[in-house]
N, C-alpha and C positions, 0 to 999 in steps of 0.2 A: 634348366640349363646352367644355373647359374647358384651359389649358396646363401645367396641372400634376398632376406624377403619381400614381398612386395611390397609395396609404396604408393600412397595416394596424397595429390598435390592440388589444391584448387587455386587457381588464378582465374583474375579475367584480365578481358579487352575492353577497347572501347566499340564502337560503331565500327569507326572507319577500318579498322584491322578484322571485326567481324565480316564489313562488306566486302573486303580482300579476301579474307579465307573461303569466303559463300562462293564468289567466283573463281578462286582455284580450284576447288572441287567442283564445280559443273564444268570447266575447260578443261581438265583432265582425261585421258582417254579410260572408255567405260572396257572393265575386265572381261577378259575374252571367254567362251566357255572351254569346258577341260576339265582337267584332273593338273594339279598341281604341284612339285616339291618346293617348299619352303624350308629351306637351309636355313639356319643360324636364326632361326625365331624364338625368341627369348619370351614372348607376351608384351612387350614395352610395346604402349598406344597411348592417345589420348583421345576421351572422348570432349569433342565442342558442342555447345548448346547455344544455340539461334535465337536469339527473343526479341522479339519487334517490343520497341516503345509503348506502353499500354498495355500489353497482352501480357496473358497467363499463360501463354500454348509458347509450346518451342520446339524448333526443329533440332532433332540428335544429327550427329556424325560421328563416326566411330574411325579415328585413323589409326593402323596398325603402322609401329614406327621401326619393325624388324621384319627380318625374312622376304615375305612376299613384298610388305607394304602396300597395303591397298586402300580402302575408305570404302565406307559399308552407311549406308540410310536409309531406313526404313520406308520404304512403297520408292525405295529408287534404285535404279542400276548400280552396282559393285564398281569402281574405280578405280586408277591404279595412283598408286602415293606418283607425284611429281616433286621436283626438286623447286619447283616454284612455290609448293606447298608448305615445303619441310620449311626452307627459307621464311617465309611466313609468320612460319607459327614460331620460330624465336623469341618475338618479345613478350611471348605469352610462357615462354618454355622454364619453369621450375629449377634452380638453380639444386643442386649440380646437374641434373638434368642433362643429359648431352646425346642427340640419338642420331649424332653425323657416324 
């Protein structure tokens, strides 16, 4: 879409911002079935990883931050991006980073 190449960024959070993000993506409404057009999807996402205190296992989420915008996890229903989410993920968000 675009001529410049991709770009990978790692940040983290703490808890409390992980335990916001875990609950916007379960209160989110889960993706309908269908055939879909995604207009104006670039690939810009971020993938977040879950990790409880002590534990080696961690939960993925993959949020697509163009086009459809949706949020994708492993053994779970499809989700659609909400604006409660994107808001969110801000102070984790990678400067120049900007996916309003």
């Amino acid at each position: 879409m675009n001529q410049r190449p991709c770009r990978a960024a790692l940040t983290r959070g703490n808890a409390v911002l992980a335990r916001r993000l875990a609950k916007d993506i379960r209160a989110a409404p889960k993706w309908p079935s269908g055939t879909f057009n995604c207009p104006s999807d670039d690939g810009a996402g971020a993938r977040l990883y879950f990790q409880r205190s002590g534990s080696t296992l961690a939960d993925l989420a993959d949020v697509q931050l163009s086009g459809c915008r949706g949020v994708d996890a492993p053994g779970r229903s499809a989700r659609w991006m909400t604006e409660r989410l994107l808001h969110d993920l801000s102070p984790i968000e990678p400067a120049p980073w900007r996916p309003r």
